[in-house]
N, C-alpha and C positions, 0 to 999 in steps of 0.2 A: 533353580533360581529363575525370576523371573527377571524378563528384560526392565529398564526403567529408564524413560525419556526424560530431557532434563533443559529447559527452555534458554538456547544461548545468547539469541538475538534475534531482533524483533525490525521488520520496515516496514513503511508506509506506500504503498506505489499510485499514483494517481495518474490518470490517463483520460485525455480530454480530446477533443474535437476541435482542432487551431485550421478551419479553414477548409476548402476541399483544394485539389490538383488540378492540372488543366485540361485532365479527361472525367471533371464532376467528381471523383471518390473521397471522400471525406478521409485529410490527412489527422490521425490518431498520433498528435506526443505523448510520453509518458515522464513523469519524475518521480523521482523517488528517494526518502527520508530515510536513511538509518539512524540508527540508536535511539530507538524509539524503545521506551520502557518495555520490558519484556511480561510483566505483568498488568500493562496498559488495559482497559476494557472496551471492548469491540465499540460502545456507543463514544465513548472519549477520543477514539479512534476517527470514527466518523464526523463528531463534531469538529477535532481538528482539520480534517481534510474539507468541511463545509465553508469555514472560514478560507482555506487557503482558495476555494472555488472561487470564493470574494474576491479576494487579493490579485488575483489571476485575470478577471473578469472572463473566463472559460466555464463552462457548465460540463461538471465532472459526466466521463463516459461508465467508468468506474473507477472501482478503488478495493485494491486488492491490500490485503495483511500475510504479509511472508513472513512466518518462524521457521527462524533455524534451530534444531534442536538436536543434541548430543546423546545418543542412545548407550547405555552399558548394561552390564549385566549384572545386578547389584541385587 
């Protein structure tokens, strides 16, 4: 039998540039969305997080898509 992945849940993580430290290094926060539809599409994905770049007035460093996904043997 072969194994078979099975997609449980899906997040958004966005990570921006708020600033640098007192020794100049550019401080990196990150946030991050769960329950984000698990069959979401990568560009829906991206527009979401473009808008929230607005919202934020931050200019995204990146933006990472976490699935978590439930493996059996089916």
């Amino acid at each position: 039998m072969a194994a078979k992945a099975t997609k449980l849940e899906t997040a958004m993580i966005l990570k921006y540039k708020d600033g640098v430290d007192k020794n100049g290094k550019d401080v990196i926060k990150k946030q991050s969305f769960s329950k984000v539809k698990t069959s979401a599409a990568d560009q829906d994905i991206f527009d979401v997080a473009k808008q929230f770049e607005t919202l934020l007035g931050k200019t995204l460093n990146e933006l990472v898509r976490e699935d978590q996904n439930g493996i059996t043997n089916a």
